[in-house]
N, C-alpha and C positions, 0 to 999 in steps of 0.2 A: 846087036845080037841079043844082049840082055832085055831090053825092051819086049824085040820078037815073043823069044820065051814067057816073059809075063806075061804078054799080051793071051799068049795061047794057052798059058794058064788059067787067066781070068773068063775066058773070051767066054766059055760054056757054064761060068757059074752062074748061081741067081746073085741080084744087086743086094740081098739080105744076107748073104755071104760073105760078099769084100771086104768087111773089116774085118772079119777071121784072116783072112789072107792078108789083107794090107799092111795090118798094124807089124806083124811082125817083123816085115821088111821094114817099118818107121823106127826099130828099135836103135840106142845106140849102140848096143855092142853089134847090129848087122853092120850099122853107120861105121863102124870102126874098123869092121871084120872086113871089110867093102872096100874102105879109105885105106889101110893096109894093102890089100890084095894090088889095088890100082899102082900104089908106088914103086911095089915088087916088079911089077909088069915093065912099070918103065924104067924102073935101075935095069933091071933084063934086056929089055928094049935095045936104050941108046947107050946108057951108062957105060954097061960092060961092053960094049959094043965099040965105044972110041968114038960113036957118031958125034959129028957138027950138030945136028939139030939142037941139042938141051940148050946151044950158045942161042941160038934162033928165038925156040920159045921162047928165054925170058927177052931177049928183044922185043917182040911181037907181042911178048903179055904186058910187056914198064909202059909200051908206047898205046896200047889199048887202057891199060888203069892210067896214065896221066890225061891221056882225053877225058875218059869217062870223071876223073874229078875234076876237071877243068870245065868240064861242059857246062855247069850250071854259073857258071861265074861269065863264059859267053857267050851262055842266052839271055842272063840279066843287061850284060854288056848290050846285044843284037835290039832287043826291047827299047831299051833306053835311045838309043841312037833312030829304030822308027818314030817313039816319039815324038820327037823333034829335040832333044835333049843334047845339052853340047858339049864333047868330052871336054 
């Protein structure tokens, strides 16, 4: 939905415009005002709520960040083994 909205903010201006517009959403107090709002949303959400989910997310976010830093150690592993190289 946020996106939408910019979009149709932006959509009618000239491209000698957009930094008027853009920079002040690159600001950090929007960055904070923003990062704030998102967390509210979701203590509201699941928090007060009692939901299962928040157990889920960080399941599903430990086991996406252990890949994602695992990953470059095997594709050097994947590399070395085409090769011809012997563990």
């Amino acid at each position: 939905m946020a996106w939408r909205a910019f979009y149709n903010e932006i959509r009618t201006k000239k491209v000698t415009n957009l930094p008027d517009i853009i920079k002040p959403r690159l600001s950090w107090d929007n960055i904070k005002k923003s990062a704030d709002k998102a967390v509210d949303n979701y203590i509201e959400k699941y928090i007060e709520t009692s939901s299962p989910e928040p157990i889920f997310h960080v399941c599903f976010g430990g086991m996406i960040f252990s890949y994602l830093i695992n990953l470059p150690h095997e594709r050097r592993h994947l590399a070395h083994q085409e090769a011809g190289g012997h563990h």
